[in-house]
C-alpha positions in Angstrom: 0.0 0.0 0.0 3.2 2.3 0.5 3.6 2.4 -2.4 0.2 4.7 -3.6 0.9 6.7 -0.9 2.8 9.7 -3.1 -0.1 9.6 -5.8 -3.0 10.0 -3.2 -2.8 13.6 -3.2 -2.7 13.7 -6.8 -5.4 11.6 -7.5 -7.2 14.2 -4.3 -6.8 16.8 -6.5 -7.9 15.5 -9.6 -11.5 14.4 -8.2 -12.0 18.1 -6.5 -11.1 20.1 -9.7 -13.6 18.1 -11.8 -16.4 18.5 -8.7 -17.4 21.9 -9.6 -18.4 20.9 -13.1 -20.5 18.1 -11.6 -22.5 20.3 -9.5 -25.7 19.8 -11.4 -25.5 16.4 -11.1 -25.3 17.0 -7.4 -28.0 18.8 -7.4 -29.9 16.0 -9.0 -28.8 13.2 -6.9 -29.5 15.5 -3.6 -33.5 16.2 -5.2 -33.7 12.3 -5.7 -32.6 11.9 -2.1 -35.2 14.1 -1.1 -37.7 12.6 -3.4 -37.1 9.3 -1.7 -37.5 10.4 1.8 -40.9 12.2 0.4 -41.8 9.1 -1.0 -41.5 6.5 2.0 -42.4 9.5 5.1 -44.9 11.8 3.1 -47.4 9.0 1.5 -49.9 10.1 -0.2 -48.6 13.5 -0.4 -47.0 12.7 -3.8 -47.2 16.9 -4.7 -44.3 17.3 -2.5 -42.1 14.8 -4.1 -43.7 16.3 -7.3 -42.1 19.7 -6.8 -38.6 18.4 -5.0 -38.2 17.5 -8.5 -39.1 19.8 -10.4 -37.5 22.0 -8.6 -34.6 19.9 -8.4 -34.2 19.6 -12.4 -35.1 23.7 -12.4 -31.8 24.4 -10.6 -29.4 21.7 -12.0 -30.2 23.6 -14.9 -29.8 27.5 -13.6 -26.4 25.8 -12.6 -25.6 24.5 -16.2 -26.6 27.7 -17.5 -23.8 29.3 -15.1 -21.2 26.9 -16.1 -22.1 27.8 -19.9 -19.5 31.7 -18.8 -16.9 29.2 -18.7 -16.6 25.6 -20.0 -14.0 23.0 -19.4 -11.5 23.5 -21.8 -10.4 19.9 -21.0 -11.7 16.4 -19.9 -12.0 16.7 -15.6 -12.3 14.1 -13.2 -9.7 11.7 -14.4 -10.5 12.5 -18.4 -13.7 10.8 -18.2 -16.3 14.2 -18.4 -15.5 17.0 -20.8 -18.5 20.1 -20.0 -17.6 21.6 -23.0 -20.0 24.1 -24.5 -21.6 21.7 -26.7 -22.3 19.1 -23.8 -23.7 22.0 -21.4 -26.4 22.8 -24.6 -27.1 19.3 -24.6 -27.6 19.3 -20.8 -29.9 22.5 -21.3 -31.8 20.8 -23.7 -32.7 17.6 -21.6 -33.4 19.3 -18.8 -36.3 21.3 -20.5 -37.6 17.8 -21.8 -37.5 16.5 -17.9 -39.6 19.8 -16.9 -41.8 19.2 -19.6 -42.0 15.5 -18.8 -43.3 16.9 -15.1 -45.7 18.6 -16.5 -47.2 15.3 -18.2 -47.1 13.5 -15.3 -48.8 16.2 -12.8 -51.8 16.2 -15.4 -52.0 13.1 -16.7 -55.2 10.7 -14.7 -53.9 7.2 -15.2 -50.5 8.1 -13.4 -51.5 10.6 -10.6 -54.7 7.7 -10.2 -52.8 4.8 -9.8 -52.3 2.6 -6.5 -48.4 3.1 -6.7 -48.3 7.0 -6.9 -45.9 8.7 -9.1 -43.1 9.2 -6.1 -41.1 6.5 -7.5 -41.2 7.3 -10.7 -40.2 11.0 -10.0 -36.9 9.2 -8.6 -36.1 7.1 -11.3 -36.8 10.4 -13.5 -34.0 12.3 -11.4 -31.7 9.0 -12.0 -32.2 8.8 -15.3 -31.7 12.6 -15.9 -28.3 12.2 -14.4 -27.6 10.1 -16.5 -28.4 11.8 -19.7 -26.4 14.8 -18.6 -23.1 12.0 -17.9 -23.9 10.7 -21.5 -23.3 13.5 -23.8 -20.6 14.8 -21.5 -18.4 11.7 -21.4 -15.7 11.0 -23.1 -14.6 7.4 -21.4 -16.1 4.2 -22.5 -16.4 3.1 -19.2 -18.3 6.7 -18.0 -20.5 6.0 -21.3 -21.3 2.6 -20.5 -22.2 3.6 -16.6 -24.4 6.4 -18.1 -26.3 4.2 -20.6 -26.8 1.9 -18.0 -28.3 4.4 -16.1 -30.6 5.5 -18.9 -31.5 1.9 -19.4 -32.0 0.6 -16.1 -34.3 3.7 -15.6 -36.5 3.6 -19.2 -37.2 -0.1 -18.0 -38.4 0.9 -14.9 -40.9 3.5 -16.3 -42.1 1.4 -19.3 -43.3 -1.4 -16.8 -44.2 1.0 -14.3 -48.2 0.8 -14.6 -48.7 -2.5 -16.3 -51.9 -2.6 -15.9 -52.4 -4.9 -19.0 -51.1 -7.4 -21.2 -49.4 -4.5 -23.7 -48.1 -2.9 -21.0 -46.3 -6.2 -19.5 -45.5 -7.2 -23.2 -43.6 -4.0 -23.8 -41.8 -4.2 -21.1 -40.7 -7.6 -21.2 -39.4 -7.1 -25.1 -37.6 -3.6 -23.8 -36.1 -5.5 -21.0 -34.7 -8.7 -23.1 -33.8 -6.4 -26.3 -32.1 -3.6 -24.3 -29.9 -5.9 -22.0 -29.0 -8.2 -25.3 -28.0 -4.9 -26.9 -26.0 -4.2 -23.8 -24.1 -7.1 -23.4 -22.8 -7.0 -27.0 -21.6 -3.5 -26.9 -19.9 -4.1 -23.3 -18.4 -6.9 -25.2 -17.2 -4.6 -28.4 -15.5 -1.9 -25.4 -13.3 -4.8 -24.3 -11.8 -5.4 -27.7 -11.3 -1.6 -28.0 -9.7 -1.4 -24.7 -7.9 -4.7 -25.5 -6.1 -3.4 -28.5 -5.6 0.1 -27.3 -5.2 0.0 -23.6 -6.9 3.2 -23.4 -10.9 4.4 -22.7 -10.4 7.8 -23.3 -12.0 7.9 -27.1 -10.4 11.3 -27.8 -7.4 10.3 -27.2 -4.4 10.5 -29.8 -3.1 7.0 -28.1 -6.5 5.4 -28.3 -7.1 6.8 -32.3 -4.0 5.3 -33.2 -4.5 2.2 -31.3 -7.7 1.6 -33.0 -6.1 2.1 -36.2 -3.5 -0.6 -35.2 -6.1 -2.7 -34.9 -7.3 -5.7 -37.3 -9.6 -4.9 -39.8 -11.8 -7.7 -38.9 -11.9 -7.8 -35.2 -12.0 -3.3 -35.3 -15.3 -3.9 -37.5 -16.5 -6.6 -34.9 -15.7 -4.2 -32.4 -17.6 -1.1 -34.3 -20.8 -2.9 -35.2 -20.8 -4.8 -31.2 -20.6 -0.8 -30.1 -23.1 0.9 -32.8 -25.8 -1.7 -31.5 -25.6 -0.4 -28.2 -25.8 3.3 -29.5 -28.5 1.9 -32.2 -31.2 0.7 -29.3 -31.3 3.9 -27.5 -31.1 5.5 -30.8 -33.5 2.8 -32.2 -32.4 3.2 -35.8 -32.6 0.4 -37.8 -32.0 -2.5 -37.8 -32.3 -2.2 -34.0 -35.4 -0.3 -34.2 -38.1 -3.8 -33.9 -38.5 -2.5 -30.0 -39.8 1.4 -30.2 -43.6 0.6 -31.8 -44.8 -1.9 -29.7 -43.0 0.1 -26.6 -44.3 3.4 -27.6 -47.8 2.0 -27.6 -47.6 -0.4 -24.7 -46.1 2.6 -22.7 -48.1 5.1 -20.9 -48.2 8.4 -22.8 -45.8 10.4 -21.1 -43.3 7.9 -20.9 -43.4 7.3 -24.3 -43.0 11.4 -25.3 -40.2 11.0 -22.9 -38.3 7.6 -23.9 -38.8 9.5 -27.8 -36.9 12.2 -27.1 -34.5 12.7 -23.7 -32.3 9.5 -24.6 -32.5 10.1 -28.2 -31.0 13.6 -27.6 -28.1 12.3 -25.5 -27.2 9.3 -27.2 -26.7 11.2 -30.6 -24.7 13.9 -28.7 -22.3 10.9 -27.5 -22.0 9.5 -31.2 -21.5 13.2 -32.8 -18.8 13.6 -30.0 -17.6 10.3 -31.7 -17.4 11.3 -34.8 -15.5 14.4 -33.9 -12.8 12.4 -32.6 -11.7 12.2 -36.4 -10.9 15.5 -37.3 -11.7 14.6 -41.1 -13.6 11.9 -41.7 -12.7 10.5 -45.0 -9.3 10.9 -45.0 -7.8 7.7 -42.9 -8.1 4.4 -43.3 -10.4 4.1 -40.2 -13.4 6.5 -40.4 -15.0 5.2 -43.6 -15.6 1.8 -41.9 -18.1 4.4 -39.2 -19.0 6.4 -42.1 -20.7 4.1 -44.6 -22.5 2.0 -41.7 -23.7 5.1 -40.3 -25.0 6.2 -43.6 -26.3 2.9 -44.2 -28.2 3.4 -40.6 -29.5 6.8 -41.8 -30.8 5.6 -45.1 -32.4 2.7 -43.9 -34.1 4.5 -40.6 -35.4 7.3 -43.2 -37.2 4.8 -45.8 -38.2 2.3 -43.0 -39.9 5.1 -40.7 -41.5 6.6 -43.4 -42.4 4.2 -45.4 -44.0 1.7 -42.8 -45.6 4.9 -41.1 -48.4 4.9 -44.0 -49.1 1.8 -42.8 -50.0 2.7 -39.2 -53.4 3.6 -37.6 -52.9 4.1 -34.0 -51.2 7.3 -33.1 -48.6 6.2 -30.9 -47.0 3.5 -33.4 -47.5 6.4 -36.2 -45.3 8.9 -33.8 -42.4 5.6 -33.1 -41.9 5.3 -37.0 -41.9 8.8 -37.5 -39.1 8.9 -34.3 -37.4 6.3 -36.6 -37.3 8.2 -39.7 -36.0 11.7 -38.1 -33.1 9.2 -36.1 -31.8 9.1 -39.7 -32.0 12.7 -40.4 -30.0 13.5 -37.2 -27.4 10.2 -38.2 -27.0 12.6 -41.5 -26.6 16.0 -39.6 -23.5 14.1 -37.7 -21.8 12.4 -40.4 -22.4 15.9 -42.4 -19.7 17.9 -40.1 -20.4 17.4 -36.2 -18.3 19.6 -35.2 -19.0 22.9 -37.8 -22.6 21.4 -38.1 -23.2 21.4 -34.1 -25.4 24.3 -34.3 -27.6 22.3 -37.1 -27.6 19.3 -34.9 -28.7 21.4 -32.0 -31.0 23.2 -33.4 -33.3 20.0 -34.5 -32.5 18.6 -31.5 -34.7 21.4 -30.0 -37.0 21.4 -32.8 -37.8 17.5 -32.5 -38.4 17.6 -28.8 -40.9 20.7 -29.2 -42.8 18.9 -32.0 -42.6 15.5 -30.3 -43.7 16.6 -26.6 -46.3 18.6 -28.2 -48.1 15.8 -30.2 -47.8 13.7 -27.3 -49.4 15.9 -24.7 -52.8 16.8 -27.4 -52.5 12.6 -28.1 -52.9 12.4 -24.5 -55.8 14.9 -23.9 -57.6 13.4 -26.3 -57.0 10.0 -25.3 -57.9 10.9 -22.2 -60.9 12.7 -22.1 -62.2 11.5 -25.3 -60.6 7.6 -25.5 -59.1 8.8 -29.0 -56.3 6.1 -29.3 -56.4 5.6 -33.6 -56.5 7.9 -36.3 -59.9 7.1 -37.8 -61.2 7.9 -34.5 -60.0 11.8 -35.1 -62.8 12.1 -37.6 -64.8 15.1 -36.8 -63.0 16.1 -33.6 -61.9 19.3 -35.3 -65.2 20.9 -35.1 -65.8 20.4 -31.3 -61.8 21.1 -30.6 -60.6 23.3 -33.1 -58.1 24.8 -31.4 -56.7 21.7 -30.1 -56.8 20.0 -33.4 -54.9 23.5 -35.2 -52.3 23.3 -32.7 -52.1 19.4 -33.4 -51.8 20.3 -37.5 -48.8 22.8 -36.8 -47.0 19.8 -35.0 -47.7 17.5 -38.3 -46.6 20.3 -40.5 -43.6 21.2 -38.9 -43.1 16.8 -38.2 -43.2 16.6 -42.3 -41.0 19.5 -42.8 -43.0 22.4 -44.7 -42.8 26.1 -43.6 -43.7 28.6 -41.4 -42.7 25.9 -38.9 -39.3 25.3 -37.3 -39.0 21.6 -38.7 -39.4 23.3 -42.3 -36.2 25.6 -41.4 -34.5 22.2 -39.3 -34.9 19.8 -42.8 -33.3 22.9 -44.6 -30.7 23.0 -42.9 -30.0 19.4 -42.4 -29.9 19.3 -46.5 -27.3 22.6 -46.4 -24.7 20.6 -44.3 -25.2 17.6 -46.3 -24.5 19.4 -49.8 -21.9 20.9 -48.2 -20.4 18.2 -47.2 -20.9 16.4 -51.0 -18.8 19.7 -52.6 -16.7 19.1 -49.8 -15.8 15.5 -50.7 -17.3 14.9 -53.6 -18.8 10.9 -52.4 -22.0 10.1 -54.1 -23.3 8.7 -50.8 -24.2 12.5 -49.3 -26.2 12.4 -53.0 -28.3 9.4 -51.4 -28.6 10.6 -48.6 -30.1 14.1 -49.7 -32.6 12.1 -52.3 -33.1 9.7 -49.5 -34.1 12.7 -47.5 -36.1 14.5 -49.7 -38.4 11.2 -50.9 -39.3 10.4 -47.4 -40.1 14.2 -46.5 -42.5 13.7 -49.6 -43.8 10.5 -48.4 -44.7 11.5 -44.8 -47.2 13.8 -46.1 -49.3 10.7 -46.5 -49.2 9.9 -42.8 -48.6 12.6 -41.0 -51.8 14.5 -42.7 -54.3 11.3 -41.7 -54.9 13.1 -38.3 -55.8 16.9 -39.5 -57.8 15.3 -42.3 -60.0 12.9 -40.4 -60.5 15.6 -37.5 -61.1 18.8 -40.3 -62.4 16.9 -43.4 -64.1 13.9 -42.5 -67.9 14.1 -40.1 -68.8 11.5 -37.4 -71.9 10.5 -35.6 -70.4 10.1 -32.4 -70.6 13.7 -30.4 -67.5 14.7 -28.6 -68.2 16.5 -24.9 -66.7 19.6 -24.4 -63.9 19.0 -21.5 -61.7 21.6 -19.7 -58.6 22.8 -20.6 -55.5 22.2 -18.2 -52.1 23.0 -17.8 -50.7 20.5 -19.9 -53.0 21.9 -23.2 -51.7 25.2 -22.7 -48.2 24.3 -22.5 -48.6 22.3 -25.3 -50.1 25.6 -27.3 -46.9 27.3 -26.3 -45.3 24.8 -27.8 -47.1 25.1 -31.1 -46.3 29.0 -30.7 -42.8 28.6 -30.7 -42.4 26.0 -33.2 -43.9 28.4 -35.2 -41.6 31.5 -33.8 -38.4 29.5 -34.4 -39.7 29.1 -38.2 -40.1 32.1 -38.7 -37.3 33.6 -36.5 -34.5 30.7 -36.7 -31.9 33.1 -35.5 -33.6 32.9 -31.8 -32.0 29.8 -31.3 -28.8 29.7 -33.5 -27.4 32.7 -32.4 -27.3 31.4 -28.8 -25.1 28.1 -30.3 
């Protein structure tokens, strides 16, 4: 033991210069702490633990917005966390879906009603969110397998959470098996990385070259065991089989959730990836990354899409369109993640607007009307107009057409990609923008089923007027600023 005695101070300092950039993360593990004690001393009191967390997320991100004055301009704690601007955005970003994700559950009847209260799932919410902020600040395999974990562990915990049915238990089960299969084999591909490099850091010079060293079979092994990993929280395909039946199985605001939170951080962690290479088409490692990534991206885009038109029931319609905009954001990081970041960010923030949005009027409805499948829209336009507009500016912004901010995201998205093709002149980045462009054409066919049947089409069946709550009115704010940021982009890409 003598022998680690001259490195303990070292290794002192090291942990308390990286604390300070961890202290949002504090602050989410000491709300979860607080939502636990709520939970076992405070039963049926389940507002307080309801505000120990919101309020808890609220200042873990006034603290993230503080650190935002002044980065890390290197990895802390040992080289496993980098807070770099980029990572504290990202942060930013997934605490807003948490809040929002508070909202769904304080208003939402079959969580607040249920025997098991929602003070558990609160916690698992604060665990999860901790995780999310680890992910797309980590640059160690070993920090990014923890945080995954976390983020797994969690979504499994709030899909089976209710389980009040079969579909529930069902989607749970599959989730479970799918997600710790998926696990396994990427835990298995970060051995043979580590094996043949010696190193976790995966922005390290030692660990770029070490993976170059490596053999071309057992590195493209080692690639695809890690991409499936990144692929199921990412759910792009071919590891996309889980997120319909899940996404309908799952309460609602899980599902808005699970669509958007660990979608935003794990495609933070793989654009942080992909900057690793400073040029991506100029060694003989990257295109290995590059051309299964763009494979992924093609793929998720006609698959989403094109089985979307297929799809009745809301929920399994909102899971294929999840998978067809994972292949946009796959094409926004192969484009340039670095130079591209504030592309990548902004529909980032775009997606989670539209996404929460359509969930929370999916919800209402479902709710107070039982509205569960899109013929069942038919005629609800008349007795909820302004429900069913706000629901249209969400499918016009999903399918990409203007005033809306997903019209001025897919634009974009297409700039950094033909920049990139005059950049390097590969006829892939001409797929991927025809790719693109088809499956924006074929979503009009799906997304347009609900405002049609609820504007165009009459019913027998009357619809009761029901009062509006919280969670419709944030979801109209929501509409408002989707359509603010398409008409006013700048509002958000000068702050990146």
């Amino acid at each position: 033991m003598r022998e680690y005695i001259p490195y303990i101070s070292g290794l002192i300092d090291g942990v308390i210069e990286g604390l300070s950039f961890l202290l949002p993360e504090f602050v989410l593990t000491l709300a979860f702490l607080l939502s636990i004690f709520s939970g076992i001393f405070l039963k049926g009191k389940s507002i307080v633990t309801w505000w120990i967390t919101f309020l808890g997320i609220l200042f873990a991100g006034i603290f993230t917005m503080t650190q935002l004055v002044a980065p890390a301009l290197k990895p802390v704690l040992f080289g496993m966390i980098w807070p770099d601007t980029n990572g504290l955005l990202l942060k930013l970003l997934i605490g807003v879906v948490c809040l929002l994700f508070c909202v769904f559950v304080y208003y939402n009847h079959a969580l607040r009603s249920h025997n098991k209260r929602i003070d558990d799932l609160l916690s698992v919410l604060l665990v999860i969110h901790i995780g999310l902020n680890l992910t797309v600040t980590a640059v160690n395999w070993l920090m990014v397998y923890i945080a995954i974990e976390m983020i797994s562990v969690g979504s499994y915990i709030l899909v089976g959470y209710l389980s009040k049915d079969n579909k529930q238990s069902e989607a749970a089960l599959k989730y479970v098996l799918f997600g710790a299969v998926c696990s396994a084999i990427m835990l298995y591909g970060l051995s043979l990385f580590y094996g043949y490099t010696g190193s976790l850091c995966f922005i390290e010079s030692t660990h770029l070259s070490g993976l170059i060293a490596m053999p071309p079979l057992v590195f493209t092994v080692a690639v695809l065991f890690v991409f499936t990993g990144i692929g199921f929280k990412l759910s792009f395909v071919p590891f996309h089989f889980w997120s319909p039946d899940v996404y309908q199985g799952a309460p609602t605001p899980i599902t808005a959730f699970l669509s958007t939170a660990p979608k935003v951080a794990v495609i933070g962690l793989l654009a942080r990836f992909v900057m690793a290479w400073p040029n991506i088409m100029e060694s003989t490692l990257p295109p290995l990354i590059f051309y299964t990534l763009a494979a992924a991206a093609v793929s998720s885009m006609l698959v989403g899409n094109l089985v979307a038109i297929r799809q009745s029931n809301v929920k399994r319609i909102m899971a294929y369109s999840s998978i067809g905009h994972t292949g946009f954001l796959l094409m926004i990081v192969l484009a340039d993640a670095d130079q591209a970041f504030s592309v990548l960010f902004y529909f980032l923030t775009v997606y989670v607007i539209m996404n929460m949005g359509v969930f929370m009027l999916a919800d209402y409805l479902e709710e107070k009307l039982g509205l569960t499948d899109v013929v069942q829209y038919q005629g609800v336009g008349k007795s909820y107009p302004v429900v069913m507009t706000a629901m249209t500016i969400f499918m016009i912004s999903l399918i990409g057409l203007p005033p809306t901010g997903g019209f001025v995201a897919k634009l974009l998205s297409f700039s950094a990609v033909f920049n990139a093709y005059q950049n390097r002149a590969d006829l892939v980045w001409l797929v991927l923008l025809m790719v693109g462009a088809l499956t924006t054409v074929v979503a009009l066919f799906f997304y347009f089923k609900i405002p049609l049947n609820a504007f165009l089409r009459e019913s027998k069946r009357s619809f009761p007027k029901k009062p509006i709550n919280g969670m419709l009115v944030t979801a109209f704010l929501l509409a408002i600023l989707i359509l603010l940021l398409g008409v006013f982009p700048s509002l958000l890409l000068a702050v990146v």
